[in-house]
Backbone atoms as SQL, in Angstrom:
CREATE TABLE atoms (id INTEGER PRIMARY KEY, chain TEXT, resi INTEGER, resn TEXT, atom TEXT, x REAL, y REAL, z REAL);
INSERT INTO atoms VALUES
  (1, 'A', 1, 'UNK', 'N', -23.950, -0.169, -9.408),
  (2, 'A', 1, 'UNK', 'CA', -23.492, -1.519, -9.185),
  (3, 'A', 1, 'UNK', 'C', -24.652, -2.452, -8.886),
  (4, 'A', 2, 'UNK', 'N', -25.729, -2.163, -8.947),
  (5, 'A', 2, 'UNK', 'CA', -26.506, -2.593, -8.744),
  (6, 'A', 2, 'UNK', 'C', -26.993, -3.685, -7.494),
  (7, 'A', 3, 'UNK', 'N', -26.720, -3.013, -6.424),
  (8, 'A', 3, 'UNK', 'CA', -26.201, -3.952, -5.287),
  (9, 'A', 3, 'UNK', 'C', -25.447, -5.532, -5.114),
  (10, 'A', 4, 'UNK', 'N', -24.900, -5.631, -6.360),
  (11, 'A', 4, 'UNK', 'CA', -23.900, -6.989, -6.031),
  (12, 'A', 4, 'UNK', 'C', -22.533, -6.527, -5.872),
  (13, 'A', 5, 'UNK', 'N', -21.987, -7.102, -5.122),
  (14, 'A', 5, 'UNK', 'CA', -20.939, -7.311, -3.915),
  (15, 'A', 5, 'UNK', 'C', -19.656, -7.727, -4.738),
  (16, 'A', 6, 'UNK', 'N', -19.433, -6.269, -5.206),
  (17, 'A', 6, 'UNK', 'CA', -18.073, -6.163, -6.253),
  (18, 'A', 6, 'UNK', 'C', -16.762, -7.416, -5.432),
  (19, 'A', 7, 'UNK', 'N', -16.560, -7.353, -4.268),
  (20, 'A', 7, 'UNK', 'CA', -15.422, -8.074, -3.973),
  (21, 'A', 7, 'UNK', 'C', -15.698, -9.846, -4.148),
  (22, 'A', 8, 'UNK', 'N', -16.971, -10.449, -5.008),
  (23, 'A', 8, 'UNK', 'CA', -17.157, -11.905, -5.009),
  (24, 'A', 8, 'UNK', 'C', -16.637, -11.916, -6.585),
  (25, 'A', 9, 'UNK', 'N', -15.937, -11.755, -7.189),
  (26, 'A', 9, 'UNK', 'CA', -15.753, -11.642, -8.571),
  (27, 'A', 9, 'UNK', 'C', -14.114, -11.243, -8.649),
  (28, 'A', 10, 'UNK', 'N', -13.520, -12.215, -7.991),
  (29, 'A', 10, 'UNK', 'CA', -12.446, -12.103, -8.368),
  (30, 'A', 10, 'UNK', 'C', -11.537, -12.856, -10.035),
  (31, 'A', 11, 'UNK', 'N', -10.322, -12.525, -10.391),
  (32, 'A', 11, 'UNK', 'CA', -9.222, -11.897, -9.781),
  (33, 'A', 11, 'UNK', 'C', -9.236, -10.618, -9.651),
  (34, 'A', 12, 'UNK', 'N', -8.296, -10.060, -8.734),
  (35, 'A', 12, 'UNK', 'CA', -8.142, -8.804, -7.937),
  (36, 'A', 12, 'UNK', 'C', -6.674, -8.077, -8.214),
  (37, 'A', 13, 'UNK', 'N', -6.933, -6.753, -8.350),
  (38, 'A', 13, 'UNK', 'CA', -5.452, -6.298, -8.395),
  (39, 'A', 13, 'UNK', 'C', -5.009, -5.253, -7.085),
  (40, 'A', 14, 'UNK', 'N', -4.262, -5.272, -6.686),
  (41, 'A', 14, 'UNK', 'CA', -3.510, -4.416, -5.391),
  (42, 'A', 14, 'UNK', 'C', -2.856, -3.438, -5.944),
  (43, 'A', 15, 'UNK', 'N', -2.974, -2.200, -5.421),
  (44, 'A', 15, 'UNK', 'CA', -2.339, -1.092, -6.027),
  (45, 'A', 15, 'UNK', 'C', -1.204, -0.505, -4.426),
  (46, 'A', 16, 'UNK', 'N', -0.438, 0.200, -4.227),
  (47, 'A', 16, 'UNK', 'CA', 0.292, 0.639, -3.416),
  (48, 'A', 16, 'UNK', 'C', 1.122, 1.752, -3.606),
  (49, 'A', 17, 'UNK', 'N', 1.220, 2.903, -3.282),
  (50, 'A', 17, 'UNK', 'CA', 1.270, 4.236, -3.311),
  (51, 'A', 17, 'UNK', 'C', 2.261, 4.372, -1.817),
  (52, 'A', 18, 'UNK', 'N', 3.502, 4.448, -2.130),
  (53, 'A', 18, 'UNK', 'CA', 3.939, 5.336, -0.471),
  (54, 'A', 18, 'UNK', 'C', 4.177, 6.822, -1.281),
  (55, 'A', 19, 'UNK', 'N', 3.454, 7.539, -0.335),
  (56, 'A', 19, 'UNK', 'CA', 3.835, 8.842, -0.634),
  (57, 'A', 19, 'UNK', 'C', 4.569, 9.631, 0.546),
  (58, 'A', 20, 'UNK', 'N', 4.578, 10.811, 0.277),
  (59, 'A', 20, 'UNK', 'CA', 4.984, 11.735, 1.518),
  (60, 'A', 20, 'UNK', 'C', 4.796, 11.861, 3.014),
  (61, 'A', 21, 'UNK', 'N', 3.208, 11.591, 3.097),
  (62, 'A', 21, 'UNK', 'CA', 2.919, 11.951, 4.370),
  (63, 'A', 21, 'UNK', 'C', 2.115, 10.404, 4.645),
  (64, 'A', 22, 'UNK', 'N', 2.202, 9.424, 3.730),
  (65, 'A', 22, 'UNK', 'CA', 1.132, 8.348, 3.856),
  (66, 'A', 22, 'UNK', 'C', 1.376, 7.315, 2.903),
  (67, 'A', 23, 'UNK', 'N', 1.112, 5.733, 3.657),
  (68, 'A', 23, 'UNK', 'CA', 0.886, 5.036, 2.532),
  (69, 'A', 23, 'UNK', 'C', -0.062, 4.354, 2.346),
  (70, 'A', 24, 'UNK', 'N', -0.818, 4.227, 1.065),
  (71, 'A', 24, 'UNK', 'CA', -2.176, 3.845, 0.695),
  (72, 'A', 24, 'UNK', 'C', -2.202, 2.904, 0.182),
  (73, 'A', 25, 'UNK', 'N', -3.154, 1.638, 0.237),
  (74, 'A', 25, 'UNK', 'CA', -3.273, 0.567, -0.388),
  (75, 'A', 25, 'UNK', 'C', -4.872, 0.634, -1.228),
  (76, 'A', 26, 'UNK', 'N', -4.622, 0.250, -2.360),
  (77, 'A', 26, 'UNK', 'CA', -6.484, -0.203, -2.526),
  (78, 'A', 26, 'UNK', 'C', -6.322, -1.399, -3.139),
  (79, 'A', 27, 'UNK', 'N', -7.489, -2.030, -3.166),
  (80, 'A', 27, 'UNK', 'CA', -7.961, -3.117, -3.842),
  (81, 'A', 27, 'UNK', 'C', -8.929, -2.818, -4.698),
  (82, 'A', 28, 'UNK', 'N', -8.658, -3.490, -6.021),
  (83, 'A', 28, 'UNK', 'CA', -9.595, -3.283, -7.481),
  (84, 'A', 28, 'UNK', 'C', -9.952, -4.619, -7.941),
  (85, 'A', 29, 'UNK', 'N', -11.050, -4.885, -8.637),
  (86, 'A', 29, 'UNK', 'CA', -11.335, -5.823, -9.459),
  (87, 'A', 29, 'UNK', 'C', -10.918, -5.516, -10.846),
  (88, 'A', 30, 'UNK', 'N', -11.322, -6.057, -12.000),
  (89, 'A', 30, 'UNK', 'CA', -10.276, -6.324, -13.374),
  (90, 'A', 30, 'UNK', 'C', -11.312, -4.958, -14.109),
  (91, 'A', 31, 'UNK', 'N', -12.231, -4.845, -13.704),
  (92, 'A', 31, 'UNK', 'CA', -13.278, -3.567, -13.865),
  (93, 'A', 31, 'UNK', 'C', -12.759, -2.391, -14.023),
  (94, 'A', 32, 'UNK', 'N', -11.807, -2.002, -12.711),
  (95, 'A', 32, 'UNK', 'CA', -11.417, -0.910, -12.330),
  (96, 'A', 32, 'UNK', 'C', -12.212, -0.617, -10.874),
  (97, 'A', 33, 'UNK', 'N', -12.921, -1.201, -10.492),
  (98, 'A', 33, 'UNK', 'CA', -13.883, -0.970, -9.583),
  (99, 'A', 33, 'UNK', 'C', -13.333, -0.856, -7.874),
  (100, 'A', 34, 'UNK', 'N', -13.640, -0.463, -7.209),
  (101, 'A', 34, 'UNK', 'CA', -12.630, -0.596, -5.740),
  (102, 'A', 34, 'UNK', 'C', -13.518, -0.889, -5.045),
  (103, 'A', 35, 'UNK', 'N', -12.532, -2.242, -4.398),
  (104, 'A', 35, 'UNK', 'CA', -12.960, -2.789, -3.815),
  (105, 'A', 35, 'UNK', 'C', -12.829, -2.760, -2.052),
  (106, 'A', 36, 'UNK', 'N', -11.551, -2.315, -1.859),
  (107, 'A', 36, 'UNK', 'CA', -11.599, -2.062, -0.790),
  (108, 'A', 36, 'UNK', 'C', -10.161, -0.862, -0.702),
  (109, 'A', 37, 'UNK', 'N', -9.947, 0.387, 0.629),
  (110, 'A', 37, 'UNK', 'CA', -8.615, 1.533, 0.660),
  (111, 'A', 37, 'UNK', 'C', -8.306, 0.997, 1.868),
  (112, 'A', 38, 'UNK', 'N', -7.112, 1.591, 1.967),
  (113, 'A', 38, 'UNK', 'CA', -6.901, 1.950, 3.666),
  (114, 'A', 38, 'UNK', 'C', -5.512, 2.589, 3.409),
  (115, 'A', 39, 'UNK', 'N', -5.307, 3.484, 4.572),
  (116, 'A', 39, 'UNK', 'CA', -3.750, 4.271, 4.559),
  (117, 'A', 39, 'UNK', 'C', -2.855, 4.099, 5.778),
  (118, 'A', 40, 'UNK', 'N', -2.021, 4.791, 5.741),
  (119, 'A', 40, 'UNK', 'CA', -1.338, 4.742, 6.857),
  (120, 'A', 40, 'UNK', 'C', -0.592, 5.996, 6.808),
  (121, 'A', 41, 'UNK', 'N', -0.409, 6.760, 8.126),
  (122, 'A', 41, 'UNK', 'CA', -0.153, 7.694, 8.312),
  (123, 'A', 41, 'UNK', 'C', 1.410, 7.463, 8.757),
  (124, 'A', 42, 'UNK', 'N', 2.528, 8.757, 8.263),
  (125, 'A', 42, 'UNK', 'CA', 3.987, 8.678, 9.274),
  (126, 'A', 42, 'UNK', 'C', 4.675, 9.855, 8.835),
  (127, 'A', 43, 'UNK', 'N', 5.618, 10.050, 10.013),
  (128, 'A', 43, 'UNK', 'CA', 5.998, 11.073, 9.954),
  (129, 'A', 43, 'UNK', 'C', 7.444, 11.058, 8.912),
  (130, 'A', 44, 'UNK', 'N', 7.458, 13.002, 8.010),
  (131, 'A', 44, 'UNK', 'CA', 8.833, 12.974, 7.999),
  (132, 'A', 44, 'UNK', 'C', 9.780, 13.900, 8.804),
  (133, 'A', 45, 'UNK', 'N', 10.364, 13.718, 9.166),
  (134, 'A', 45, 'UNK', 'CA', 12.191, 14.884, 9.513),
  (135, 'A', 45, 'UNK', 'C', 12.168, 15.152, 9.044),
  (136, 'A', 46, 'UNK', 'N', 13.008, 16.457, 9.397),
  (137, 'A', 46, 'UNK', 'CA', 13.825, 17.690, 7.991),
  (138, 'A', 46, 'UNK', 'C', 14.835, 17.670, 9.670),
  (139, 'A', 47, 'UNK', 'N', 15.972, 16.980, 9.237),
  (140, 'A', 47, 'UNK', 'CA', 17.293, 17.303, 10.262),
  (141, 'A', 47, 'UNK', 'C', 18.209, 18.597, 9.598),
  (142, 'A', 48, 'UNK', 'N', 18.158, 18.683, 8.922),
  (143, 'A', 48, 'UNK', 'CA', 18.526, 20.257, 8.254),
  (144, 'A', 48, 'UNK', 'C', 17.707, 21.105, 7.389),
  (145, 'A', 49, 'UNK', 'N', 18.196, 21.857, 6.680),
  (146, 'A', 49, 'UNK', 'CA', 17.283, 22.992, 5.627),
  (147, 'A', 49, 'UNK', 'C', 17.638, 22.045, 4.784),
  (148, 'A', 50, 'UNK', 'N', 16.910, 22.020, 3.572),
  (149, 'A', 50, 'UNK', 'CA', 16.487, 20.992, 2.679),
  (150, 'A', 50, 'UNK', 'C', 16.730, 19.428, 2.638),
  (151, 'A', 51, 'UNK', 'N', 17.036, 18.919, 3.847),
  (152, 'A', 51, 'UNK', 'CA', 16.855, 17.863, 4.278),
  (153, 'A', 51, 'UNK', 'C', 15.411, 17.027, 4.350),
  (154, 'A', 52, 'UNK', 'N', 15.135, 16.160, 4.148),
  (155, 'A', 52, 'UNK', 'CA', 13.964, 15.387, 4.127),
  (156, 'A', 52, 'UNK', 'C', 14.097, 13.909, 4.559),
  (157, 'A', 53, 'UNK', 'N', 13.536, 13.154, 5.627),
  (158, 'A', 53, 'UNK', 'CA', 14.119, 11.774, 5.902),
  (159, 'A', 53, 'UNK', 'C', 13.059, 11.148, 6.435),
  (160, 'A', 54, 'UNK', 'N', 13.128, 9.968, 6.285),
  (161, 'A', 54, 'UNK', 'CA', 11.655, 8.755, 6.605),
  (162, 'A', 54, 'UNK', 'C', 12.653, 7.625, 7.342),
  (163, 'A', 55, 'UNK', 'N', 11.523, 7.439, 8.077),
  (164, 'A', 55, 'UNK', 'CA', 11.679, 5.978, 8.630),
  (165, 'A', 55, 'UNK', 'C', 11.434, 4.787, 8.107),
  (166, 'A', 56, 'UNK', 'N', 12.324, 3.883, 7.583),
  (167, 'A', 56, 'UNK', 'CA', 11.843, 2.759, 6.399),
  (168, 'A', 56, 'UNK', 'C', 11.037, 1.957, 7.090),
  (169, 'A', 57, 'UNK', 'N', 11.414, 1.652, 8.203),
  (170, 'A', 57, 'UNK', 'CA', 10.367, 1.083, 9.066),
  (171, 'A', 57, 'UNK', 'C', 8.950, 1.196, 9.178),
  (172, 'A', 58, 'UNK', 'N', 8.718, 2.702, 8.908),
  (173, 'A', 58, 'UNK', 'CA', 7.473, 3.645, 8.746),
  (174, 'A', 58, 'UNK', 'C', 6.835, 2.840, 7.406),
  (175, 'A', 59, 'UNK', 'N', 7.607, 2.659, 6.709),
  (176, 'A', 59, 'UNK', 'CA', 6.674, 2.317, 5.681),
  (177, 'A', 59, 'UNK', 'C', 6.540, 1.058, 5.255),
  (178, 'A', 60, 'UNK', 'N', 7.362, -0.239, 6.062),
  (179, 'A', 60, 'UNK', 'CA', 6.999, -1.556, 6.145),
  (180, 'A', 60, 'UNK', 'C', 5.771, -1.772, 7.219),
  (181, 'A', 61, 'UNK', 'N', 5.726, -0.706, 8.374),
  (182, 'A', 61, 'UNK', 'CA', 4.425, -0.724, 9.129),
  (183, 'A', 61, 'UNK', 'C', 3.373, -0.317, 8.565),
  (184, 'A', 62, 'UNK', 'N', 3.634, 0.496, 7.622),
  (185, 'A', 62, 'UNK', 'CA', 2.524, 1.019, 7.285),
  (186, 'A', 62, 'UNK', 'C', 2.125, -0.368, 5.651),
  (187, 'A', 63, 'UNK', 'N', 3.023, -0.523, 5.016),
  (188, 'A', 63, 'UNK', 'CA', 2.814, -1.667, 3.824),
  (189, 'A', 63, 'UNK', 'C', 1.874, -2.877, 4.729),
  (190, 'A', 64, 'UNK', 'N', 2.604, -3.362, 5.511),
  (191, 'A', 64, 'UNK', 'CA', 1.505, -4.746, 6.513),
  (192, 'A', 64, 'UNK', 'C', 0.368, -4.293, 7.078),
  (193, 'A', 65, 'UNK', 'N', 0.216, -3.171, 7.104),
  (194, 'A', 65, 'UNK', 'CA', -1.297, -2.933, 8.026),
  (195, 'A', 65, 'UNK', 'C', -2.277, -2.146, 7.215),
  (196, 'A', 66, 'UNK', 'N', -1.625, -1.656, 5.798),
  (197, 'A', 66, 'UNK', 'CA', -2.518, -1.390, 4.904),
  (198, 'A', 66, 'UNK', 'C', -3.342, -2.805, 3.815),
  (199, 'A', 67, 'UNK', 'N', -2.174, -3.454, 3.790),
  (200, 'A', 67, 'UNK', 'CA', -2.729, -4.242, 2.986),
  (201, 'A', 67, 'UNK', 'C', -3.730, -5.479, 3.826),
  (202, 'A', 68, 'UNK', 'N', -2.801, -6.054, 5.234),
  (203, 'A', 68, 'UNK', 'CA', -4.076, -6.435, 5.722),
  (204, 'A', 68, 'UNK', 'C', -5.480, -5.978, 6.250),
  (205, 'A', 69, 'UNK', 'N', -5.303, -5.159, 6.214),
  (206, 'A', 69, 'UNK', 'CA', -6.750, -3.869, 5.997),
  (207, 'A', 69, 'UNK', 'C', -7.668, -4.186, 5.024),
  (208, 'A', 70, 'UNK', 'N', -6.861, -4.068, 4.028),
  (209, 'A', 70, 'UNK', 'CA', -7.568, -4.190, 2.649),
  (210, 'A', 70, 'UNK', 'C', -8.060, -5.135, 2.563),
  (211, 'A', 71, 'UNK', 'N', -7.435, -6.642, 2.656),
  (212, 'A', 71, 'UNK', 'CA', -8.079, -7.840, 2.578),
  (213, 'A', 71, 'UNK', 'C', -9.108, -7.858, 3.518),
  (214, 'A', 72, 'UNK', 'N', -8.892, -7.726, 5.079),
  (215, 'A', 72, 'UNK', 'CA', -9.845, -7.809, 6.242),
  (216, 'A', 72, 'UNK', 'C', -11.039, -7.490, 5.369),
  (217, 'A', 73, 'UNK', 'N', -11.034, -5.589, 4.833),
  (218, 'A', 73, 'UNK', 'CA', -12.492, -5.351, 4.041),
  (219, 'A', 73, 'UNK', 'C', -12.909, -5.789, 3.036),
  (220, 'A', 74, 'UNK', 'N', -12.122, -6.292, 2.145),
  (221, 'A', 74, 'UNK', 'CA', -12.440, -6.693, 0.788),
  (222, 'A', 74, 'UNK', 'C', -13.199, -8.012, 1.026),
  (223, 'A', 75, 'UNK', 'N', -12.836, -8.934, 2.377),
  (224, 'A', 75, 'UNK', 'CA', -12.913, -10.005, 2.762),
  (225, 'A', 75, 'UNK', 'C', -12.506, -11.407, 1.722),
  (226, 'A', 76, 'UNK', 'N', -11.581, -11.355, 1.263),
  (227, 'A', 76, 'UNK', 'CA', -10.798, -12.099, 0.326),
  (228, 'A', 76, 'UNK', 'C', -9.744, -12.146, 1.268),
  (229, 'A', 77, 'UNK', 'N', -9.035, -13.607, 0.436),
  (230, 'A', 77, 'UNK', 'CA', -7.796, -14.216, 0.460),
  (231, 'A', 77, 'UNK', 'C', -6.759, -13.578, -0.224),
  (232, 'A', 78, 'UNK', 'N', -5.820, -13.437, 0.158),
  (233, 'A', 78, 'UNK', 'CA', -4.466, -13.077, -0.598),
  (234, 'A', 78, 'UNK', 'C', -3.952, -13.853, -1.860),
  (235, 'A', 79, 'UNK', 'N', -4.418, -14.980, -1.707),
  (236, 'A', 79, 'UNK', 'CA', -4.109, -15.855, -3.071),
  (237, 'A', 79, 'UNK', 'C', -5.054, -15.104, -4.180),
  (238, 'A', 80, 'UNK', 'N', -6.338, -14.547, -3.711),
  (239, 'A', 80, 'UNK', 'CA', -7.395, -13.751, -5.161),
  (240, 'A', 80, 'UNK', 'C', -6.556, -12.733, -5.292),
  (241, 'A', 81, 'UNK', 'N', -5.404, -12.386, -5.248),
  (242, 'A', 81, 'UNK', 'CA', -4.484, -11.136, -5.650),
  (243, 'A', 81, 'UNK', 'C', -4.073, -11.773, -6.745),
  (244, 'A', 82, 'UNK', 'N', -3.997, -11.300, -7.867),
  (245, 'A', 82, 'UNK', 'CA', -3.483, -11.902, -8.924),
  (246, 'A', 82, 'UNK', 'C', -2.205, -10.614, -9.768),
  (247, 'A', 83, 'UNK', 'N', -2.636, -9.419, -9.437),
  (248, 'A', 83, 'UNK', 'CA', -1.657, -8.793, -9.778),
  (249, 'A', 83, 'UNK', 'C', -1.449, -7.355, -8.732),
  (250, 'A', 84, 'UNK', 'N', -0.119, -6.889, -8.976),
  (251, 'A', 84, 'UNK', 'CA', 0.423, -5.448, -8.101),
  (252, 'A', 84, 'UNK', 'C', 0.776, -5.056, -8.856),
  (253, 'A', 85, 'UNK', 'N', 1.089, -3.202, -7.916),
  (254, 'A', 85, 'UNK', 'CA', 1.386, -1.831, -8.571),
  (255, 'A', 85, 'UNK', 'C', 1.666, -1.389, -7.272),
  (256, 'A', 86, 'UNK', 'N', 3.349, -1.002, -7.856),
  (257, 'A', 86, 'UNK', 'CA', 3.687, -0.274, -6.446),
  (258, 'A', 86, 'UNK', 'C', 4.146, 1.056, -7.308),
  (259, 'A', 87, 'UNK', 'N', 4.092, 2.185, -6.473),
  (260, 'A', 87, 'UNK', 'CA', 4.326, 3.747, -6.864),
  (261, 'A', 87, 'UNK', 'C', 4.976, 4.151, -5.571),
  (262, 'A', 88, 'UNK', 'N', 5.779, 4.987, -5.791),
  (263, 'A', 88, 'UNK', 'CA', 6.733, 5.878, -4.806),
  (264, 'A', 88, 'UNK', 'C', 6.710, 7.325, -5.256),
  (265, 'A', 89, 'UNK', 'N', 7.318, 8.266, -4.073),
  (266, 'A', 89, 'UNK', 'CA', 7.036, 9.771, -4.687),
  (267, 'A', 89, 'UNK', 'C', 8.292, 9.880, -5.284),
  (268, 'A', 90, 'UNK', 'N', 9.460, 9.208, -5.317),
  (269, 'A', 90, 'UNK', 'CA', 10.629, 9.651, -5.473),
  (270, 'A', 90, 'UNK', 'C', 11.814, 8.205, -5.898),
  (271, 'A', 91, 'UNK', 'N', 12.546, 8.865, -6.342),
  (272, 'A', 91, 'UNK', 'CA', 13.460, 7.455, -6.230),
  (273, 'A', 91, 'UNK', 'C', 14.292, 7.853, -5.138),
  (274, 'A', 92, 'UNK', 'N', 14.165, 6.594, -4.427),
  (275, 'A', 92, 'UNK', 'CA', 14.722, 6.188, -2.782),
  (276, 'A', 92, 'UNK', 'C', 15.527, 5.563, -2.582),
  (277, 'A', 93, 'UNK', 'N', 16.912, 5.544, -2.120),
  (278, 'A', 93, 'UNK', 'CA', 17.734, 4.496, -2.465),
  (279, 'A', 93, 'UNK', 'C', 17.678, 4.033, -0.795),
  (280, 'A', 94, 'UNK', 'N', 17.989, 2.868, -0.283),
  (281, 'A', 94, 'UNK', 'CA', 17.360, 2.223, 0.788),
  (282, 'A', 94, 'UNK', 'C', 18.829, 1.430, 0.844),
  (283, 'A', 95, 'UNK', 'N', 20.082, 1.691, 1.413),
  (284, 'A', 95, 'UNK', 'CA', 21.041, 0.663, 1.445),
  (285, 'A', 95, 'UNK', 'C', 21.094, -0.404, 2.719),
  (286, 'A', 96, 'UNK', 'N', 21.256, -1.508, 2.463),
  (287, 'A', 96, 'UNK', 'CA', 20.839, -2.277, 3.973),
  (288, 'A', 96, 'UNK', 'C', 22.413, -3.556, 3.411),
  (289, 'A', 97, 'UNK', 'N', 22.137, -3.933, 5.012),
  (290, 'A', 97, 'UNK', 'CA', 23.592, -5.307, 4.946),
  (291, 'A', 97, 'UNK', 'C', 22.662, -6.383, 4.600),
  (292, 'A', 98, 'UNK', 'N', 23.869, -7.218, 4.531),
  (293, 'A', 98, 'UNK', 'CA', 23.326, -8.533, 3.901),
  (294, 'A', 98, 'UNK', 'C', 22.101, -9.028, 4.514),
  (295, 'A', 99, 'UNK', 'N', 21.714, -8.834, 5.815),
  (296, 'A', 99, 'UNK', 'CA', 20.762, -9.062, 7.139),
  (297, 'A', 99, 'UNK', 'C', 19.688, -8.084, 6.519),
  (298, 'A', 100, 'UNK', 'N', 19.335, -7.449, 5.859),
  (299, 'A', 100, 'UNK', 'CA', 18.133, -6.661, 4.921),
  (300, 'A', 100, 'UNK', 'C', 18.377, -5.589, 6.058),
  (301, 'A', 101, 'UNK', 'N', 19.311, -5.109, 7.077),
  (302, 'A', 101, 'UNK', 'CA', 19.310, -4.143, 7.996),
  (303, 'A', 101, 'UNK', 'C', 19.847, -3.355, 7.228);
């Protein structure tokens, strides 16, 4: 890279990964280049034998504190986001009331 400072060359793309045990954010330039990671750690349950269960909460704490992570290091604005990619391990169905509860 020749010591210039991949994150002054925006637009920027956000990638987002919740997986199993973690959710990961990175930041890329149009390169492919990374610009800035960060994760977040949470737990799952098993309330029975093949049971498996998350806290959705777990992973809106973990979505806000990865991505402001990312920016903090990338040291960019959220407006230089120009595009996302979100990935999940599974399809999740998430039912909530009208109140997003």
């Amino acid at each position: 890279m020749g010591g210039k400072n991949i994150a002054t060359n925006p637009p920027f793309i956000i990638g987002i990964d919740c997986g199993t045990e973690s959710l990961r954010t990175g930041i890329f330039n149009l390169n492919g280049e990374i610009v800035a990671t960060s994760a977040y750690s949470y737990k799952t349950y098993f309330p029975k034998p093949g049971w498996a269960e998350q806290r959705p909460e777990d992973w809106w704490d973990g979505l806000r504190y990865t991505v402001q992570e990312c920016l903090k290091k990338a040291k960019i604005e959220i407006k230089e986001i120009k595009g996302i990619c979100i990935d999940g391990t599974s399809s999740t169905v998430l039912p909530v009331d009208i109140k997003g509860i």
